[in-house]
C-alpha positions as CSV (number, residue, x, y, z in Angstrom):
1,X,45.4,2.5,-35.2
2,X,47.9,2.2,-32.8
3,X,48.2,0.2,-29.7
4,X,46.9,3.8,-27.5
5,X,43.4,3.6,-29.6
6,X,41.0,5.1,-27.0
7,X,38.0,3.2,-28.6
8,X,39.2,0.1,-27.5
9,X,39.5,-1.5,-23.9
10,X,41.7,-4.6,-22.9
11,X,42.8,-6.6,-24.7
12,X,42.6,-4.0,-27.6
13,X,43.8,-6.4,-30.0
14,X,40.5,-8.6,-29.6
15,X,38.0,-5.3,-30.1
16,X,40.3,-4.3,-32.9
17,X,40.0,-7.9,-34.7
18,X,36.7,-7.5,-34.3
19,X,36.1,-4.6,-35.7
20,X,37.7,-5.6,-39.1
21,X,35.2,-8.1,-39.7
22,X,31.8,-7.8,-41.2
23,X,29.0,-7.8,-39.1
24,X,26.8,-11.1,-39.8
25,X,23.7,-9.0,-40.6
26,X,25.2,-6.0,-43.5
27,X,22.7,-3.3,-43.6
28,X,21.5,-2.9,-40.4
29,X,24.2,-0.5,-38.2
30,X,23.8,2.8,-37.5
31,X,23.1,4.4,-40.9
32,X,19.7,2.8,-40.9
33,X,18.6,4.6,-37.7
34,X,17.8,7.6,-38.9
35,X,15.1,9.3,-36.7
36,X,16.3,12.7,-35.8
37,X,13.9,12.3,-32.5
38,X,16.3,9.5,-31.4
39,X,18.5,10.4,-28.4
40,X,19.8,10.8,-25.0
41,X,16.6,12.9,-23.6
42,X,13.7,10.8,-25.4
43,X,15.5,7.6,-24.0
44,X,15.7,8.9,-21.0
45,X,12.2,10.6,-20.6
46,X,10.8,6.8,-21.5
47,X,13.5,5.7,-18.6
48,X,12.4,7.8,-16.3
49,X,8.7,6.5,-16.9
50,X,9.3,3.6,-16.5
51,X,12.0,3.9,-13.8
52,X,8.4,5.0,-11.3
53,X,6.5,2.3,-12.4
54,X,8.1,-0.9,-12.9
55,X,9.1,-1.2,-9.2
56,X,5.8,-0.9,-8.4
57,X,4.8,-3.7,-10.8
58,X,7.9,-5.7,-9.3
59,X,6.5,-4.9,-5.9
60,X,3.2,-5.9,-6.1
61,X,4.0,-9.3,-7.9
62,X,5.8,-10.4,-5.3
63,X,3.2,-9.0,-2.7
64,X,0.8,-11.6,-4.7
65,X,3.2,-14.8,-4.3
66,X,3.5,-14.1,-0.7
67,X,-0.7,-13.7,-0.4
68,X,-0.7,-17.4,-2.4
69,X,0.9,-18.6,1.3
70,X,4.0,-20.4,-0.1
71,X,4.9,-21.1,3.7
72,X,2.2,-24.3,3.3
73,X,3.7,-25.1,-0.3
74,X,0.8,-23.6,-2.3
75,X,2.2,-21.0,-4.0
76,X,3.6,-21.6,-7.3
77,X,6.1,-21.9,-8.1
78,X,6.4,-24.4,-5.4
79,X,10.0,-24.6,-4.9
80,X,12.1,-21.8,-5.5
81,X,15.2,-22.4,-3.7
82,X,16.7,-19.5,-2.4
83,X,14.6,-17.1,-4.3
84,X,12.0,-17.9,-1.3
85,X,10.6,-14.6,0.1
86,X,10.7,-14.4,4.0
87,X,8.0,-16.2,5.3
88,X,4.8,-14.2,6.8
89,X,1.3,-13.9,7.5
90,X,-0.5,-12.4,4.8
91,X,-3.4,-10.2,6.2
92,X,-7.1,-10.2,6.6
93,X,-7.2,-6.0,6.7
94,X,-7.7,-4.2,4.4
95,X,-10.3,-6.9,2.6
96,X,-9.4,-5.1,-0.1
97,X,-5.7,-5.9,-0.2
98,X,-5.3,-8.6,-2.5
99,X,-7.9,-6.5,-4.7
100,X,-5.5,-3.5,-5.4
101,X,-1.8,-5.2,-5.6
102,X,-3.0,-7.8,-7.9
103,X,-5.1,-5.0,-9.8
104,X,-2.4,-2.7,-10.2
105,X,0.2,-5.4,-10.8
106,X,-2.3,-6.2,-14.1
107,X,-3.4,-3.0,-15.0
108,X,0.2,-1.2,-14.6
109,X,1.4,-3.8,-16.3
110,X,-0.6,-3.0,-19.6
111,X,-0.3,0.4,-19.0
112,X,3.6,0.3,-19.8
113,X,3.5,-2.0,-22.7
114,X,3.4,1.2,-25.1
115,X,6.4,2.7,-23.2
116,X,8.4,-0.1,-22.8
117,X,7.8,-1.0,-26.9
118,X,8.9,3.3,-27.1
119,X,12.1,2.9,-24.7
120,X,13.1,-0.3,-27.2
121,X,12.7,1.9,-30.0
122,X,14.5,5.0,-28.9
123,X,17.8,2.9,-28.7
124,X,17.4,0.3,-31.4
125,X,20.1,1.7,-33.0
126,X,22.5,0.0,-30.0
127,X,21.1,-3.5,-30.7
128,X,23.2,-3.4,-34.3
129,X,26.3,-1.9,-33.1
130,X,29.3,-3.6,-34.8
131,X,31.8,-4.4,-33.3
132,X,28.8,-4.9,-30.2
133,X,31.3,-4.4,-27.5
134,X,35.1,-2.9,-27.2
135,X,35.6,-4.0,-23.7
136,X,35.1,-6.4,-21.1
137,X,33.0,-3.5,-19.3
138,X,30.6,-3.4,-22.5
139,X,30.6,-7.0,-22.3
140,X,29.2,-7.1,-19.0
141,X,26.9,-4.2,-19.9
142,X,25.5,-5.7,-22.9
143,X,24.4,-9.1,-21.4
144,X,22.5,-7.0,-18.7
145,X,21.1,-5.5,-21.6
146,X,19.8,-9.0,-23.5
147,X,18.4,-10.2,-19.9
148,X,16.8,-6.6,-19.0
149,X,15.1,-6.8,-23.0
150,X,14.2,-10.4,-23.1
151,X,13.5,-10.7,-19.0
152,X,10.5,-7.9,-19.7
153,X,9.3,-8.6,-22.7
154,X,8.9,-12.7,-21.8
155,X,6.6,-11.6,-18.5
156,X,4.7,-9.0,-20.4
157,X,3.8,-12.0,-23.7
158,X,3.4,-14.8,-20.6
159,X,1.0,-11.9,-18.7
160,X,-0.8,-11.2,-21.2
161,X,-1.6,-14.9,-22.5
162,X,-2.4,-15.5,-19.1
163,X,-5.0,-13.2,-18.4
164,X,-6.4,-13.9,-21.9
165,X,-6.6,-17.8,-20.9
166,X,-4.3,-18.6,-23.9
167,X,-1.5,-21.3,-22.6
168,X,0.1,-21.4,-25.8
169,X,3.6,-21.4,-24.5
170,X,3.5,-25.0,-23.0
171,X,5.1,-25.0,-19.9
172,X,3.5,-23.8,-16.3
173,X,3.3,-20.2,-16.7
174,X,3.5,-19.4,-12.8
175,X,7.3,-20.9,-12.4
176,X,8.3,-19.5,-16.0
177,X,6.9,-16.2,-14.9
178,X,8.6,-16.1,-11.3
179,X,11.7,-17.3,-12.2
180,X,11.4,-14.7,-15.7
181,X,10.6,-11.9,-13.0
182,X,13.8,-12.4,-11.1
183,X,15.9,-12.5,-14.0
184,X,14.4,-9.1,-15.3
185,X,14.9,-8.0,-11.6
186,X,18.4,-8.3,-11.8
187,X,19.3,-7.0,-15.1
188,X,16.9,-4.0,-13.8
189,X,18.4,-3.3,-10.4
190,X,22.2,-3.7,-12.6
191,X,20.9,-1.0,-15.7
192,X,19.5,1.5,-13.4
193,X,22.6,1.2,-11.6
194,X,24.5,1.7,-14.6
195,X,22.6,4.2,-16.5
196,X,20.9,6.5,-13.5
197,X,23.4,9.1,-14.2
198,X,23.7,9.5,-18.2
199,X,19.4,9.9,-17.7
200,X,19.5,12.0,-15.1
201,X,21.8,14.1,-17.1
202,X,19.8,13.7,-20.2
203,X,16.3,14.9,-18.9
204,X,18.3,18.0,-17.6
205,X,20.3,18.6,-20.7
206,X,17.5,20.9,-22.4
207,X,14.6,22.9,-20.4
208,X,10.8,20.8,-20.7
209,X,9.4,24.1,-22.2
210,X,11.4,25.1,-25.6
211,X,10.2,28.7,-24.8
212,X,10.9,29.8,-21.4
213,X,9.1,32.9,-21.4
214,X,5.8,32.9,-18.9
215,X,2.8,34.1,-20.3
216,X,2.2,38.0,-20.1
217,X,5.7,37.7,-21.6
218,X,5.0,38.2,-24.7
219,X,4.6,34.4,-25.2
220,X,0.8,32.8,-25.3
221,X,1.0,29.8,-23.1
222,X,-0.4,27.9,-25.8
223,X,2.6,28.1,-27.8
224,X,4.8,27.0,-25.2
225,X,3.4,23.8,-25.1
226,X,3.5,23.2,-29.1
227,X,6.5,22.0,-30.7
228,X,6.5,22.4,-34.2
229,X,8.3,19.8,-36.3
230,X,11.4,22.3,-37.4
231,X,11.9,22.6,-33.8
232,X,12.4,18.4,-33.9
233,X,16.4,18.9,-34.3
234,X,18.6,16.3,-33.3
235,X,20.3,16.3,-30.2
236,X,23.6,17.0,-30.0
237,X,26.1,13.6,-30.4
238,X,26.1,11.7,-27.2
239,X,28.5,8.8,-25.7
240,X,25.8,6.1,-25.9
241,X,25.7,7.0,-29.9
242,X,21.6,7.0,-30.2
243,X,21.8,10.3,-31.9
244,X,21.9,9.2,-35.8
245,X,25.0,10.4,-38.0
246,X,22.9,10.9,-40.7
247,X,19.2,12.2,-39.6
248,X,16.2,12.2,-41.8
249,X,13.3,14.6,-42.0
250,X,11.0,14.4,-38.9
251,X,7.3,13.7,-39.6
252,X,6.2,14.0,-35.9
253,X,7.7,16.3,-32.8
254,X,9.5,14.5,-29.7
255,X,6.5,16.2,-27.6
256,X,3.9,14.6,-30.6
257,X,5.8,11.4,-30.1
258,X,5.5,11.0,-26.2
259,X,1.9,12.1,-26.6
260,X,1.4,9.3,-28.5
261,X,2.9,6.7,-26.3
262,X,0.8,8.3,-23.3
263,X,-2.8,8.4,-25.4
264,X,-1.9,4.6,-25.9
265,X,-1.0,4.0,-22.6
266,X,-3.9,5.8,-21.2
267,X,-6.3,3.8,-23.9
268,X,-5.0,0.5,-22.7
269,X,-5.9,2.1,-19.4
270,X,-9.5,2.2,-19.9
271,X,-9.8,-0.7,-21.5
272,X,-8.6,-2.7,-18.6
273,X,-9.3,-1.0,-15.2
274,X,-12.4,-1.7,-15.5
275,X,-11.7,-5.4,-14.0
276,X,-11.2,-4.3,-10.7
277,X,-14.4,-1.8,-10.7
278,X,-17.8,-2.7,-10.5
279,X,-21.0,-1.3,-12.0
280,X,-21.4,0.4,-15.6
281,X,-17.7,0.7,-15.8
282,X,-17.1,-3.2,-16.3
283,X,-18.4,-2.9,-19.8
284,X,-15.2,-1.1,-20.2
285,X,-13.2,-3.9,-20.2
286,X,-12.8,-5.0,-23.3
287,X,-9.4,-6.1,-23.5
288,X,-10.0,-8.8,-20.2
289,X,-13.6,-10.5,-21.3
290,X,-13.5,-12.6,-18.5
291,X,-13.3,-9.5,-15.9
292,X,-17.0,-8.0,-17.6
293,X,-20.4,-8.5,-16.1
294,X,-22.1,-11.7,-16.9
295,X,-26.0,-10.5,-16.2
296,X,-27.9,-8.4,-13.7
297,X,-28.8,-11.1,-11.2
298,X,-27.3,-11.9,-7.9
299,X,-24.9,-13.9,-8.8
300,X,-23.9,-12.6,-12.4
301,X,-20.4,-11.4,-11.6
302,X,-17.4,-13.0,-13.1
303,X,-16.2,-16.5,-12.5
304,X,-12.8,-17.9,-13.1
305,X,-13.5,-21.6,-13.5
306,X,-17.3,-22.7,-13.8
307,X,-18.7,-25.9,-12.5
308,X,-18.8,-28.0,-15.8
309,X,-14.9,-27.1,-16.6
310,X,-14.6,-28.3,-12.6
311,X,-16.6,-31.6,-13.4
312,X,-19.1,-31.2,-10.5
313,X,-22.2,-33.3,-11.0
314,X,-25.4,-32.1,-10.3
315,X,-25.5,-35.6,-7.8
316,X,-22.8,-34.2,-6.1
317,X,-24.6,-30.9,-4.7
318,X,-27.9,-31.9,-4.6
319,X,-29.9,-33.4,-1.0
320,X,-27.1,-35.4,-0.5
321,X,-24.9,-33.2,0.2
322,X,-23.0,-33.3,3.4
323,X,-19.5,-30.8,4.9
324,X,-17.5,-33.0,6.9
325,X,-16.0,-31.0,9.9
326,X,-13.0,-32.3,11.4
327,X,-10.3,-30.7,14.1
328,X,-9.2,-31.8,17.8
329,X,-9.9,-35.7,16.9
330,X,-13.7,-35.1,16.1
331,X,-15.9,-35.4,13.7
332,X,-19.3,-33.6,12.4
333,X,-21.1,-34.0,9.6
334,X,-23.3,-31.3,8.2
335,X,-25.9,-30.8,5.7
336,X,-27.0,-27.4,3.8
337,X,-30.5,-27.2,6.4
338,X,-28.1,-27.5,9.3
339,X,-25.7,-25.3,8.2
340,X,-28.8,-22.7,7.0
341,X,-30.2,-23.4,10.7
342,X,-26.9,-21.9,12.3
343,X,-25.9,-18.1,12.9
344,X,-25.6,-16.6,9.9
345,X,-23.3,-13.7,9.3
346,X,-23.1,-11.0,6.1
347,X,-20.2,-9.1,4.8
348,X,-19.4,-7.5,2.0
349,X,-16.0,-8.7,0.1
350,X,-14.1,-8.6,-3.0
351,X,-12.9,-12.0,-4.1
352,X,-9.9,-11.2,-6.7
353,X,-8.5,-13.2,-9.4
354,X,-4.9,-13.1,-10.2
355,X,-5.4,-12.5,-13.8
356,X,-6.5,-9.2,-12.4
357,X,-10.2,-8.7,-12.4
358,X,-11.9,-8.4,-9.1
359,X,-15.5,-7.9,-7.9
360,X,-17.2,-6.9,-4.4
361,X,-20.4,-9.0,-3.4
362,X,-22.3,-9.9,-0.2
363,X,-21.8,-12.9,1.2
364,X,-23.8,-14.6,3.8
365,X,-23.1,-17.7,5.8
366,X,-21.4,-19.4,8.6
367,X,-18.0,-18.3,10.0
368,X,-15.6,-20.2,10.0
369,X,-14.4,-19.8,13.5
370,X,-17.8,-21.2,14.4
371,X,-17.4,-24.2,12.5
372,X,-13.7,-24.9,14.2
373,X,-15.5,-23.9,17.4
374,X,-17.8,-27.0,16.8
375,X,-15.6,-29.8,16.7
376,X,-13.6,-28.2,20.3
377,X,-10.8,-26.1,18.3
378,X,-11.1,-22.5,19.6
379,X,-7.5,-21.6,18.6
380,X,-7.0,-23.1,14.9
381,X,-3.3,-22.6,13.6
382,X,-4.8,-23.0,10.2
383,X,-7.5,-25.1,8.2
384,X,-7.4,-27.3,4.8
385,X,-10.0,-27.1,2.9
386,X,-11.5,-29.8,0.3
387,X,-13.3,-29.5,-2.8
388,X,-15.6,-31.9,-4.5
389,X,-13.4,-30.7,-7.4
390,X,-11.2,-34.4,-8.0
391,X,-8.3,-32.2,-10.2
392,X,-6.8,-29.1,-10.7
393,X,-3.9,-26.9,-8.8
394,X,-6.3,-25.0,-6.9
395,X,-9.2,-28.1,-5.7
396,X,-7.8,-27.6,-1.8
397,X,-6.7,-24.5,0.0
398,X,-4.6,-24.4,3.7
399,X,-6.0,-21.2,5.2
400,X,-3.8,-19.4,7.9
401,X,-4.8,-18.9,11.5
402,X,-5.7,-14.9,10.9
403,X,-7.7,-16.0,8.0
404,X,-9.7,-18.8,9.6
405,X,-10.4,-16.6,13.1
406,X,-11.5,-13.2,10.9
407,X,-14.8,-12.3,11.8
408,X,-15.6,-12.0,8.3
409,X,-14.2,-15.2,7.0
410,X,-17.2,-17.4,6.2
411,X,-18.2,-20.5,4.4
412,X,-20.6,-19.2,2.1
413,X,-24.2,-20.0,1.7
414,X,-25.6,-17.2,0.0
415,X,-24.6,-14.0,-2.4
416,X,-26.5,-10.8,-2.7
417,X,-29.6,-12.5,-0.9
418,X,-29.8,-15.2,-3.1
419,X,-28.5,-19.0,-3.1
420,X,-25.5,-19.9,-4.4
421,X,-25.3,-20.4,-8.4
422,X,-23.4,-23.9,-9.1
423,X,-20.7,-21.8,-10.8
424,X,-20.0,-19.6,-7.9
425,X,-19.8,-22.7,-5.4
426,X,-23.1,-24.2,-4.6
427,X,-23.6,-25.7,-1.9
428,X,-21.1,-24.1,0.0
429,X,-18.1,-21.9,-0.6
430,X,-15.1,-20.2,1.7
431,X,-14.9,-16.7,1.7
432,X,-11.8,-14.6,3.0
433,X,-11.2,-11.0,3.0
434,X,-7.9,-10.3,1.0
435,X,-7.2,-13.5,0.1
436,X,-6.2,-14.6,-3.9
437,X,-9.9,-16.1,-5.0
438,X,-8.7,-19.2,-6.0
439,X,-8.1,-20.1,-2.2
440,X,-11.8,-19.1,-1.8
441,X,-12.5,-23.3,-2.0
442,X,-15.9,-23.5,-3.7
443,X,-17.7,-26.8,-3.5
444,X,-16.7,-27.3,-0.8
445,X,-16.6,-30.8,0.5
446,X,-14.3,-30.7,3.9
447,X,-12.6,-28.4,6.5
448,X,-9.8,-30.1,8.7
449,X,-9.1,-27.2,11.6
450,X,-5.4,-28.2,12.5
451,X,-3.9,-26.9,15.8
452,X,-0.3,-26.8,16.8
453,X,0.3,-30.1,18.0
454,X,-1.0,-31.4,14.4
């Protein structure tokens, strides 16, 4: 080859060295490939798939960090340097809010494990290139690659273990997945940016129907919709060289093949939305057993963390029981009759966990704004709350002044007419509308309303 060699960029004579030598791994490179439905348009019809929903996955994660209210340091990861979202107030309205971005952040999730497995497949054939780059452009391109592949498939194996309860990675799994999420981010943002065109040109390349011809044509509908595996040719060769040199016999149709990945995403689907629904359609959620319906009764809806695995003593919650009430340098101490004997509000909220599954109950008891109204603080700029919970990441909450001063934000004494099960919170638990439920404190033990001078 001569110094000119188009295949090459600078410095040619590194690529070209390169190129002489063996790969390290003989027998995997481009020959192997040989699925004639490999190509430019399948890639790019799994792009464009996931291209719509993996913003909105991106999206509503970080929607869910800022609802955990990193601006009082209990979010986690704690501290993120300046990956730090800008500080706001996460809001009471819709209740519902932290219900849907958390659920779809979940359920999405799952949804586009089958296409994300069928985009890796579609351009395997790039991860055994040899030489694997013949320029400092390709370079660049194929490290975006390694973080883009290992950034997404590192949150959807720490997701999944998560919601499934299964710490088996050993290390915290909210900073590994933040941090994870913000290197897929990037790679993401820098591939779409890099590819957007060569898909965009792909999905156009050839018409969705293979017959154009409209019904009443002379062509059943039907038929237009069926592509029959001699039609399954492969594409013509393309720049990106996923298009095999040597293609096999094809024992399933591009359309057959996409089918496929979209009957598994739908499957996954229904196996998991019904997490964030109540009713008959939580026995549908077999893939998150910790989402399902426990019993019938008032209080048999899911629970994230029950009152044994907490270490609450029956002592604890029993007669003896008292909430200690503190804010504007006083003190009150209140038992469950007292609290009973006060003005009781209902509402109906979801509390939502952020391994996705969510549930709506009514909840009656005393707002909180009362209670900061008791000890003289009518304007609260936010309130911890205490559990009788002595460990764990999650045994105190610091509730913001929206959430403390909604008219629906209540420390619970009741659910669905009845008491309080130990597991759900008994004596008393905080209820906020749109909040993460692990900042609805349960067992709870204290309430220190802090104003501005505090």
């Amino acid at each position: 080859m001569g110094l000119t060699d188009r295949r090459f960029g600078f410095p040619q004579r590194w690529w070209r060295a390169l190129d002489r030598h063996r790969p390290p791994v003989p027998g995997l490179g481009g020959d192997r490939w040989r699925s004639p439905l490999r190509g430019p348009r399948l890639t790019a019809i799994f792009g464009a798939v996931l291209l719509a929903g993996l913003p909105l996955v991106i999206i509503t994660g970080l929607l869910d960090y800022a609802a955990y209210g990193p601006q009082f340091g209990q979010a986690l990861p704690r501290d993120v340097g300046w990956l730090r979202l800008p500080p706001f107030d996460w809001p009471t309205r819709p209740s519902w809010l932290f219900r849907v971005t958390q659920g779809l952040h979940v359920t999405l999730g799952i949804i586009l494990i089958p296409v994300v497995l069928a985009k890796l497949w579609s351009v395997i054939p790039k991860l055994f290139v040899w030489p694997p780059a013949r320029s400092l452009a390709q370079v660049l391109e194929r490290l975006s690659l390694l973080l883009l592949v290992g950034g997404i498939l590192f949150e959807i194996a720490t997701g999944l273990l998560n919601i499934q309860y299964a710490y088996l990675f050993g290390f915290d799994f909210y900073t590994a997945h933040y941090f994870g999420a913000w290197v897929f981010i990037g790679a993401f943002v820098a591939h779409v940016a890099l590819k957007l065109p060569r898909m965009i040109s792909a999905l156009r390349s050839r018409p969705t129907l293979r017959h154009p011809r409209l019904p009443g044509q002379g062509e059943p509908l039907r038929a237009t919709l069926r592509t029959p595996l001699a039609d399954s040719r492969p594409e013509a060769p393309d720049p990106d060289e996923l298009v095999p040199t040597a293609p096999g016999t094809p024992t399933v149709s591009r359309r057959g093949a996409v089918a496929l990945v979209g009957g598994l995403s739908l499957l996954l689907g229904a196996l998991t939305a019904g997490q964030t629904l109540d009713g008959g359609w939580r026995r549908t959620a077999l893939l998150l057993p910790r989402g399902r319906q426990l019993d019938s009764g008032p209080n048999g809806f899911p629970v994230n963390r029950t009152a044994v695995a907490a270490g609450i003593r029956p002592d604890e919650t029993g007669p003896q029981w008292r909430l200690t009430v503190r804010g504007g340098g006083r003190l009150v101490t209140l038992d469950r009759p007292r609290l009973i004997a006060m003005s009781q509000h209902t509402a109906r909220l979801p509390i939502s966990c952020v391994e996705g599954w969510s549930t709506l109950q009514t909840w009656s008891g005393v707002r909180l704004r009362d209670l900061a109204a008791l000890v003289g603080v009518t304007d609260p700029a936010s309130a911890r709350v205490r559990s009788l919970e002595q460990a764990g990441q999650f045994n105190q909450a610091i509730l913001q002044a929206n959430q403390v001063l909604d008219g629906d934000s209540l420390l619970a004494l009741r659910v669905n007419g009845a008491d309080l099960s130990a597991d759900h919170g008994f004596p008393a638990r905080v209820i906020i509308p749109a909040i993460p439920g692990v900042h609805c404190t349960k067992w709870v033990a204290e309430i220190d309303f802090r104003t501005d001078s505090q």
